[in-house]
C-alpha positions as CSV (number, residue, x, y, z in Angstrom):
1,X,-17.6,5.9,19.6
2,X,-14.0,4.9,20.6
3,X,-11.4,7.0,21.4
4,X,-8.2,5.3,19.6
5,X,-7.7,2.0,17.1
6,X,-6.9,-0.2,19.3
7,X,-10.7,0.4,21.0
8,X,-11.8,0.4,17.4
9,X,-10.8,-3.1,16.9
10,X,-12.4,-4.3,20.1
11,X,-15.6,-2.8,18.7
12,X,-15.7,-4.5,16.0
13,X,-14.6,-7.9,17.2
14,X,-17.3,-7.3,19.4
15,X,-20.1,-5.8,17.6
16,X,-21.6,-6.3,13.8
17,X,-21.6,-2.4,12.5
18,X,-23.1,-1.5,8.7
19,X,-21.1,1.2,8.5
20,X,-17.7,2.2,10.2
21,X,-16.7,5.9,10.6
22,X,-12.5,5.9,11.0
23,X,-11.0,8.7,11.8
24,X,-7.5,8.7,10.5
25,X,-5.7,10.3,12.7
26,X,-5.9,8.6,16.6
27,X,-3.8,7.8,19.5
28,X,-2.6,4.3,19.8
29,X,-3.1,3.1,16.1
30,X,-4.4,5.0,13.8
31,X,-7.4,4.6,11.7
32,X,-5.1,3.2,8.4
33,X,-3.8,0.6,10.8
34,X,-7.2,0.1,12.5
35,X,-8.8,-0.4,8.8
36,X,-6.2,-3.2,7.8
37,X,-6.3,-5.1,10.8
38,X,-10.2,-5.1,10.1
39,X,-9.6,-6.3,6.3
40,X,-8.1,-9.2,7.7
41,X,-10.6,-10.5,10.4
42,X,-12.7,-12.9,8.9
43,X,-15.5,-12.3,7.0
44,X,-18.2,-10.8,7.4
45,X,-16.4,-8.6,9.6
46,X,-14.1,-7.9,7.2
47,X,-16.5,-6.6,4.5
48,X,-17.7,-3.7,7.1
49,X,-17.7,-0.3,4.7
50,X,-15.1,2.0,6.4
51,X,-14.8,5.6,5.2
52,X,-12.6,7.5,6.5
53,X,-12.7,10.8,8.3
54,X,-9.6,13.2,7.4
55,X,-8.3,16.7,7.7
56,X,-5.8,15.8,5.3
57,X,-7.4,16.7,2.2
58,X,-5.3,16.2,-0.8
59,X,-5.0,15.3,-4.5
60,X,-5.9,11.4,-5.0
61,X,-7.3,11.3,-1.6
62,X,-10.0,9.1,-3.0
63,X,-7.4,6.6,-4.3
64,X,-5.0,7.1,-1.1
65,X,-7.8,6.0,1.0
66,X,-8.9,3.6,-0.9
67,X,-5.6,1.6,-1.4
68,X,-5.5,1.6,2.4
69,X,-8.7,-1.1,2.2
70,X,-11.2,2.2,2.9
71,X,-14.3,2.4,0.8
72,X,-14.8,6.3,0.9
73,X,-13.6,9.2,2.9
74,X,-14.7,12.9,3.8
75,X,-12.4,15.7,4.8
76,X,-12.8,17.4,7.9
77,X,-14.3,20.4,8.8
78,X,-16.8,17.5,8.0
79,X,-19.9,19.1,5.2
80,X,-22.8,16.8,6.9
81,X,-24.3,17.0,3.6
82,X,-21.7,15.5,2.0
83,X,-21.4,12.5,4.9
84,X,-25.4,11.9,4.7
85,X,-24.9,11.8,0.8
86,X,-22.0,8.9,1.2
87,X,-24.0,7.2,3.6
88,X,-27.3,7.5,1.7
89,X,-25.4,5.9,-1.3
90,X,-24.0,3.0,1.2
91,X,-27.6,2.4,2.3
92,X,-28.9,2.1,-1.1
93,X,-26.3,-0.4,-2.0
C-alpha cells in the first residue's frame, strides 16, 4: 500500500505486481496520472492490470476509466463481492 502516485510509481519500478489497485483520487498525483506514467514504462511493467478504485460513480465510468489506460474499476463504498468477482475474472485470464 502507498499513500500517493508518486509512491505508486516507485512501487512499481520497483516491484513486479499481477494486479494493481489505483485509487483515483491521491495526494501528489493522482491515480489517472499514476496509471499513464505506468502505460509508458516498458513492458512488462507496462501491461500490469490497473483497476481503479473510485467514489465517482457515473454514467460511462467503465469507458472513462478505461480511456485513461485502466482495465476495470469499482466504485467506492467498495461491494467486496464485486472486487473478488473482477479479480477472480483477472485471475482466470
Amino acid at each position: 500500500m502507498v499513500e500517493n502516485g508518486l509512491q505508486a510509481l516507485e512501487a512499481v519500478r520497483n516491484t513486479d505486481y499481477d494486479v494493481i489497485l489505483m485509487d483515483v483520487e491521491m495526494p501528489e498525483m493522482d491515480g489517472l496520472a499514476a496509471t499513464k506514467q505506468i502505460r509508458a514504462m516498458p513492458a512488462p511493467k507496462s501491461n500490469v492490470v490497473i483497476v481503479a478504485l473510485t467514489a465517482h460513480a457515473m454514467n460511462d465510468a467503465e469507458k472513462y476509466f478505461k480511456a485513461a489506460g485502466m482495465d476495470d474499476y469499482v466504485s467506492k463504498p467498495i461491494n467486496f463481492d464485486i472486487l473478488f468477482t473482477k479479480l477472480s475474472t483477472i485471475a482466470r485470464r
